[in-house]
C-alpha positions in Angstrom: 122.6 77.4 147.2 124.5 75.2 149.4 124.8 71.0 148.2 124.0 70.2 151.7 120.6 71.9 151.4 120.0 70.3 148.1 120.7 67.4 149.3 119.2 67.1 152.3 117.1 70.3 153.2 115.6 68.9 156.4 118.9 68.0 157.6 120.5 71.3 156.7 117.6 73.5 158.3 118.7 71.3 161.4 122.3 72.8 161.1 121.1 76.3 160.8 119.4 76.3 163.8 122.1 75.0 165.6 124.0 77.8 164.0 121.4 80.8 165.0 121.2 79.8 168.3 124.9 79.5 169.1 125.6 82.7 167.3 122.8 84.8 169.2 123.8 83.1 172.8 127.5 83.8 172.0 128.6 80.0 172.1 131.1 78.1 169.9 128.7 77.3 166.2 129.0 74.4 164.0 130.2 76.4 160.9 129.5 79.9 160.5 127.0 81.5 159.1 126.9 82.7 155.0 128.9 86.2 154.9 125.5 87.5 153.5 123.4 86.7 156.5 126.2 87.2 159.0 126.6 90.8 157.9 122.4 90.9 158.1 122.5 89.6 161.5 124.7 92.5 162.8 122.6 95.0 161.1 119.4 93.7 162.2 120.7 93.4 166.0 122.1 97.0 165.6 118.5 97.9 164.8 117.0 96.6 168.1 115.3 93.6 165.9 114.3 91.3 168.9 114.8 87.1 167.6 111.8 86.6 169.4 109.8 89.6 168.3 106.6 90.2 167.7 104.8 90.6 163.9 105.8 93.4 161.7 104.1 96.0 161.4 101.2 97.2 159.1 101.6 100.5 157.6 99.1 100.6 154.7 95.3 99.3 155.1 93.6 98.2 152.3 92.2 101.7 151.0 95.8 103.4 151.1 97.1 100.4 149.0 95.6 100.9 146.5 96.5 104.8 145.7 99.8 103.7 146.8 99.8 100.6 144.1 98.7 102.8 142.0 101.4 105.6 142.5 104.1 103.0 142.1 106.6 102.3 139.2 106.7 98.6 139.3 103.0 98.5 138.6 103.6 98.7 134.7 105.8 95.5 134.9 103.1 93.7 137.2 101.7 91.7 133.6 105.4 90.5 132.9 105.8 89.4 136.6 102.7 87.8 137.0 103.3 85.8 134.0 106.7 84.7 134.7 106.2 84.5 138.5 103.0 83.8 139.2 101.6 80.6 137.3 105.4 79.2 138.8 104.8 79.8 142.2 101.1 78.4 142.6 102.2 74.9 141.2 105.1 75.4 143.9 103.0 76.0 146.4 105.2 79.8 146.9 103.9 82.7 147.1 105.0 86.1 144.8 105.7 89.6 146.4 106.6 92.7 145.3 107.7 95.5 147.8 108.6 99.1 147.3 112.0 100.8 148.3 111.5 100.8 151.9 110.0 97.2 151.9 106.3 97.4 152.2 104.8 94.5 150.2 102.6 96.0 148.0 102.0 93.0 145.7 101.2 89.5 146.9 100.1 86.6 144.8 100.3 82.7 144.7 99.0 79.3 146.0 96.0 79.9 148.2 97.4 78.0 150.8 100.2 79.2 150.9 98.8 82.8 151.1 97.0 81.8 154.1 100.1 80.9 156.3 101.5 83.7 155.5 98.4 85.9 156.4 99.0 84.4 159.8 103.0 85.6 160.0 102.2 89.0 158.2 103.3 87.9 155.4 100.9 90.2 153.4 100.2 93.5 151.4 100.5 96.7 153.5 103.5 95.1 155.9 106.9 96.5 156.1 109.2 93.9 156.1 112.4 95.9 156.0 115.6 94.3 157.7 115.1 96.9 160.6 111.9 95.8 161.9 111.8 92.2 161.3 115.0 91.1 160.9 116.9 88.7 158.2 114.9 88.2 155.2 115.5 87.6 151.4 113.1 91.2 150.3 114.7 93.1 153.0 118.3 91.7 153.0 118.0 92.8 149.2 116.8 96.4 149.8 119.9 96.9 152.4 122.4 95.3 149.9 120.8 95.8 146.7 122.2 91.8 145.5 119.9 88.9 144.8 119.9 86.8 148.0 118.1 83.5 149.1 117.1 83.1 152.7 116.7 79.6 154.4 114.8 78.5 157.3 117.1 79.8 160.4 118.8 82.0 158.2 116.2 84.7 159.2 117.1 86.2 162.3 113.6 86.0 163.9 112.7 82.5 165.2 109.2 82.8 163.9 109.9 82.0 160.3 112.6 79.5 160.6 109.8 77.4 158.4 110.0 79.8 155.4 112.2 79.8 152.5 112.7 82.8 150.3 114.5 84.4 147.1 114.4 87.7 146.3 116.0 90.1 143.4 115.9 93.9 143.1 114.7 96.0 140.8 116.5 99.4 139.7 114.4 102.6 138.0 116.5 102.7 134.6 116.8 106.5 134.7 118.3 106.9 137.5 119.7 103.5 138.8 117.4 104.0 142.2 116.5 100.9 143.9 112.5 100.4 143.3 111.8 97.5 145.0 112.1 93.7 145.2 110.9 90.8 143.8 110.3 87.7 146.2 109.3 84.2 145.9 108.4 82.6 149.4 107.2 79.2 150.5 107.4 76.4 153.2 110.4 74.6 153.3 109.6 71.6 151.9 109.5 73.9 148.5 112.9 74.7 148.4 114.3 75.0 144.8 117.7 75.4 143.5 116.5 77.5 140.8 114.2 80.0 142.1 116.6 82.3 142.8 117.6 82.3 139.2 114.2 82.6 138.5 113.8 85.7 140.4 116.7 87.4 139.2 115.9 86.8 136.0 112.4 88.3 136.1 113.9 91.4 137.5 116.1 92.1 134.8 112.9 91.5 132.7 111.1 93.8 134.4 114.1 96.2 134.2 114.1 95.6 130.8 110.6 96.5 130.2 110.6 99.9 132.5 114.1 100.4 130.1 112.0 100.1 127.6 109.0 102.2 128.7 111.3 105.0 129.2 112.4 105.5 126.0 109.2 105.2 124.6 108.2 108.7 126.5 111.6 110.1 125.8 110.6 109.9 122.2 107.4 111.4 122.9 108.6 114.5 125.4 111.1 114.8 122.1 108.3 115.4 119.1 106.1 117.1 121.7 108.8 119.9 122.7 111.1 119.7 119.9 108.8 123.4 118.5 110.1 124.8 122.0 114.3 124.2 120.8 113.5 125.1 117.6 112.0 128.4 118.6 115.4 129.3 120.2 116.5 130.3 116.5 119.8 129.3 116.5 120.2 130.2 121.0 122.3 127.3 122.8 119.7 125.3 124.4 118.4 121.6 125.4 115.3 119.4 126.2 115.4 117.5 129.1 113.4 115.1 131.2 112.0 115.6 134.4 115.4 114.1 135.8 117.8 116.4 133.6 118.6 113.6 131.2 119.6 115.4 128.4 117.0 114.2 125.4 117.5 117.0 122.5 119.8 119.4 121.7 120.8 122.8 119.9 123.8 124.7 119.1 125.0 123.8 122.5 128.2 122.0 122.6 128.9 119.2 125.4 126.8 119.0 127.6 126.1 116.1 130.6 123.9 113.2 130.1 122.2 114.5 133.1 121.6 118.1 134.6 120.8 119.0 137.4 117.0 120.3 138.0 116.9 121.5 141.3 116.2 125.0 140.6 115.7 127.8 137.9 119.4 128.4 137.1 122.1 125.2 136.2 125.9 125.6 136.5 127.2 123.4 134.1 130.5 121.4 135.2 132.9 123.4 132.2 131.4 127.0 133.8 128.5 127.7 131.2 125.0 128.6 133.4 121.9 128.6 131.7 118.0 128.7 133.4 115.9 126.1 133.1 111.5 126.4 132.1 109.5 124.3 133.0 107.5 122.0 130.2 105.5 118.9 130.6 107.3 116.1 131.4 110.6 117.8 131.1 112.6 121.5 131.4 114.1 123.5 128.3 117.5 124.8 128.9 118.5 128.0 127.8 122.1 128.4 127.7 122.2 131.8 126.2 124.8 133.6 124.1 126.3 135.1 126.7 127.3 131.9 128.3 130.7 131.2 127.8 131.6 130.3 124.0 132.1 126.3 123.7 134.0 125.4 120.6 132.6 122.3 119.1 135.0 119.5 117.4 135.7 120.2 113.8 134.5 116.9 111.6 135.7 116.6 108.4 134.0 114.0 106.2 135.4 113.2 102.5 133.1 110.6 101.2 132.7 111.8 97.6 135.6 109.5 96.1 136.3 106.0 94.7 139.3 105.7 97.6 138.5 104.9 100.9 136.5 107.4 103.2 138.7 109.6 105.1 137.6 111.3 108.2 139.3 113.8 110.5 138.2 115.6 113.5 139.9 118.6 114.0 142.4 118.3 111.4 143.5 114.6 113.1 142.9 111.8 110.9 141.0 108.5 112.2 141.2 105.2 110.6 137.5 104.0 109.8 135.3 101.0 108.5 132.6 101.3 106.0 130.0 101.3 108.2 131.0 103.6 110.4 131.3 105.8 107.6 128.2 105.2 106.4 126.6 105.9 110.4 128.4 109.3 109.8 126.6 109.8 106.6 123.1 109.0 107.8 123.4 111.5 110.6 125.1 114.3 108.9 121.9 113.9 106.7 120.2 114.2 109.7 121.2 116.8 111.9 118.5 116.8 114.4 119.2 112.8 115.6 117.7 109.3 114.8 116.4 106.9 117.4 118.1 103.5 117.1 115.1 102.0 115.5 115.5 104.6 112.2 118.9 104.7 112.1 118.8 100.8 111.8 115.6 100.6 109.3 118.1 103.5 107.1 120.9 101.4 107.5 120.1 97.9 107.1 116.4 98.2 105.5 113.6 96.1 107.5 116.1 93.6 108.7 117.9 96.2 110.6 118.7 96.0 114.2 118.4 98.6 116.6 121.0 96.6 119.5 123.8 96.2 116.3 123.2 99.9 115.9 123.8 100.3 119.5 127.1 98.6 119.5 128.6 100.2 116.2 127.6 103.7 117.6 129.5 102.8 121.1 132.8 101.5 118.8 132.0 105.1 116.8 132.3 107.5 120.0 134.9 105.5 121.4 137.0 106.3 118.1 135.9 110.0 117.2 134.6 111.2 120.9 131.4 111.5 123.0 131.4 114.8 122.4 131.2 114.2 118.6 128.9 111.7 118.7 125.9 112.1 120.9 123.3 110.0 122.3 119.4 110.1 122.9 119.1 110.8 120.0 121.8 109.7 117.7 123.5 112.7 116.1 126.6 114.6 115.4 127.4 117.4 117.6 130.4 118.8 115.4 130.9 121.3 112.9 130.7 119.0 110.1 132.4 120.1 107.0 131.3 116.9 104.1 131.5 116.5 100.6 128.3 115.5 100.0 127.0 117.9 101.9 128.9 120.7 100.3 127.5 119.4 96.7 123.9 119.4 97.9 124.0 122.9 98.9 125.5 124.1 95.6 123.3 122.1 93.6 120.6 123.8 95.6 122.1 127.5 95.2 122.5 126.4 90.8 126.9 127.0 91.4 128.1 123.9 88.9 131.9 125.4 89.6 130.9 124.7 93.8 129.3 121.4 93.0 132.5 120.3 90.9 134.9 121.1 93.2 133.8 119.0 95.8 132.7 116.0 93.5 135.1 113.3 93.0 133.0 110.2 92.7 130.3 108.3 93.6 129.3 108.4 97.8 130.6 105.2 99.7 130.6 103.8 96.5 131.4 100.2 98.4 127.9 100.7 100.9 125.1 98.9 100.2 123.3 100.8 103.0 119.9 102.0 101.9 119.5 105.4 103.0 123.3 105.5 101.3 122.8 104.2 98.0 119.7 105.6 97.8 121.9 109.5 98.5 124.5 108.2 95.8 122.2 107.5 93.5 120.2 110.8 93.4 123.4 112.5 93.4 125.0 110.9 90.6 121.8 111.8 88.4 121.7 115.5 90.4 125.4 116.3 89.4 125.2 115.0 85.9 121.5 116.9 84.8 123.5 120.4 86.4 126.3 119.3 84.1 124.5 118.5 81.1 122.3 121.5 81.6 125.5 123.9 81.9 126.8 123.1 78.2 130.2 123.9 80.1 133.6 122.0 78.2 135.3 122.9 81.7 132.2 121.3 83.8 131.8 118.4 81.2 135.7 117.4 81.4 135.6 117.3 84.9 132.6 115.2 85.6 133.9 112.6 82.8 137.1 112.7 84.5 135.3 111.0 87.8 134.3 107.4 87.4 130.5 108.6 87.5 130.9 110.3 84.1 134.0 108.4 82.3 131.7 106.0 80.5 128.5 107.7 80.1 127.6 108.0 76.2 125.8 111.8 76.6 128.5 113.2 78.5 130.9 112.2 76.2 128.9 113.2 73.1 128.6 116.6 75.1 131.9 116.9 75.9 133.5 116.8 71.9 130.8 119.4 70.9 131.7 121.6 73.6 135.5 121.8 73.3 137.0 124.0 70.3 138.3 122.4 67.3 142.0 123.2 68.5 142.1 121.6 72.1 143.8 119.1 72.6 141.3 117.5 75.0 138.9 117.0 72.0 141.0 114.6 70.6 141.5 112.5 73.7 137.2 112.7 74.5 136.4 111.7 70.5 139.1 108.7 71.3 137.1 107.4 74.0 133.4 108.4 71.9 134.5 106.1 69.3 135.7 103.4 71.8 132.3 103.6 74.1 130.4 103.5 70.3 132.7 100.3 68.9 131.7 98.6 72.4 129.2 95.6 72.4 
């Protein structure tokens, strides 16, 4: 906002008049006009907007407006706006208004008195007030530009409401970045304030925030609904989307998008694959097919298992990595259908946990392994993941003590105090040494003491000297560390 107008509005709305009418009659101005409204000017003249014009126009009466209210994205985030506009505006004396993409006010709420003025300019529900029928104004200078804007006195083009003041912000659908509407605050002049346009901008990106918000809410719900329709593929490439293509689940796939296109029953994908697309509620199921062309998906190699530091490779490459990122890959390669940032935080942090820091690590994560190893919405690993402590589960599941010991070397992340990791350490620890213990093995025994997990642990030991012969040599080194563990305080 200008100092001059802060300073002395009255005085300044002076200027600008001088300024519209030597602009419009062609004739040497005072200062030029702001780059924003210059640039409005010329499109609203292109337009056949006459300065002098008559009222806009109204488009919806009163029984349209309300399907068409109703119909309408930004009526979810009315509550916030009301709340943060509203209650501002009537002590003010402004008025709030929302409009739709093309600029019909759909919304309008404020100081009575103020609403009645602007009854008498049209400024009221139903009205298109687009740059192209009435000229220069803060809700449709937005919708052409798509930036926050503030519009003083003879700043709009059309004589007529060289008495008004108004701010306006946009707001953005957060699927698809499509301009929804705008947000305005408007008032007599003598209202001016230099922070309503902060004001507004702000309560957009609230109300953004909120639609952000809504979204995910039903992307988690189109996911549990319709994730018995990608399991039913048995194993076939395929994905859940939304209505819009976002991609929301997936199976066996490889890279795909974050968006595909929906416009009819069969999708060429941008590496060549085509699949055909069925309709669901709220969203499609993509069915890639096996005879699609094969995709090879990264090769993720996690060693965990090990009192060293985790190592990690994809593709045979290793890649430097922190705790907890390694302890992120653990939680999803227990979890191979994805976490929404909300679990993956509660597993990772307990009830303090933070879904935005799990945001941020799992941005640092792709940016260091790949997107197409880490995926999004939800959270999981779309790799062929060859782990540690994955390999030992599945031999301790199948009874093979020779397969659990081979990849066993120590305790998992034994560093992370991550719950959903210690918790997976803990029972593993107790899982390996019962299958040892059970076995009666020497071989099996001596090679779970020689890991950290078993070098101190009484019953192993104990085990251990009553399975080896009299003759090995090993026996004398385990009954050596029996009777230091039994002279031990």
């Amino acid at each position: 906002m200008s100092a001059e107008l802060l300073h002395d509005p009255d005085a300044y709305a002076k200027l600008l008049r001088r300024v519209h009418e030597a602009v419009l009659s062609g004739a040497p101005a005072p200062q030029p006009p702001r780059s924003v409204i210059s640039a409005s000017w010329d499109r609203s003249l292109a337009a056949d907007v006459d300065p002098d014009g008559k009222l806009p126009p109204l488009v919806y009466d009163a029984d349209e407006l309300d399907d068409v209210r109703q119909a309408h994205p930004l009526a979810s985030v009315l509550p916030l706006l009301r709340q943060n506009l509203v209650s501002i505006a009537d002590d003010a004396e402004h008025i709030m208004i929302v409009t739709d993409a093309d600029g019909h006010i759909l919304w309008r709420e404020g100081a009575s008195g103020v609403c009645h003025d602007a009854d008498r300019v049209l400024l009221t529900e139903g009205v298109r007030w687009s740059e192209d029928v009435i000229g220069t104004n803060a809700m449709g200078t937005v919708l052409a530009t798509g930036e926050p804007v503030q519009v003083y006195s003879a700043e709009h083009l059309v004589r007529m409401y060289h008495t008004w003041t108004c701010a306006a912000a946009p707001v953005r659908h957060p699927e698809t970045g499509a301009l929804l509407g705008a947000i305005d605050v408007s008032g007599p002049l003598r209202t001016v304030h230099p922070a309503m346009l902060a004001l507004v901008s702000a309560s957009a990106s609230l109300a953004e925030g909120q639609l952000k918000a809504q979204l995910a809410v039903r992307d988690e719900r189109v996911r549990r609904s319709h994730m018995p329709h990608l399991h039913a593929l048995r194993g076939e490439p395929g994905a859940l989307l939304s209505t819009s293509g976002r991609v929301l689940a997936t199976e066996s796939c490889g890279p795909l998008p974050d968006a595909v296109p929906v416009t009819g029953s069969n999708v060429a994908l941008p590496d060549g694959r085509v699949g055909t697309l069925e309709p669901l509620p709220e969203g499609y199921l993509l069915r890639l097919g096996r005879t699609s062309r094969a995709v090879s998906r990264p090769r993720l190699g996690l060693t965990f298992l090990s009192d060293s530091a985790p190592v990690v490779t994809v593709d045979g490459r290793e890649i430097p990595i922190t705790l907890r990122h390694a302890e992120i890959l653990t939680v999803l390669a227990m979890h191979p259908h994805g976490m929404s940032a909300d679990r993956l935080a509660l597993e990772l942090y307990g009830d303090d946990g933070n879904p935005v820091t799990v945001r941020a690590e799992i941005h640092r994560l792709r940016s260091q392994l790949g997107a197409e190893v880490v995926r999004t919405r939800p959270y999981r690993l779309a790799a062929d993941i060859d782990a540690d402590f994955l390999r030992v589960s599945a031999a301790l599941r199948d009874g093979d003590v020779d397969a659990v010991l081979s990849a066993f070397d120590g305790p998992l992340l034994a560093d992370s105090e991550a719950p959903a990791v210690r918790d997976e350490r803990e029972s593993l620890i107790a899982l390996v040494r019962r299958a040892v213990l059970d076995s009666g093995d020497a071989r099996a025994l001596w090679r779970f003491w020689e890991t950290s997990c078993g070098a101190d642990d009484v019953e192993v030991v104990e085990r251990l000297c009553r399975a080896l012969p009299m003759g090995d040599p090993r026996r004398r080194i385990a009954a050596a560390h029996h009777a230091r563990l039994a002279a031990a305080p």
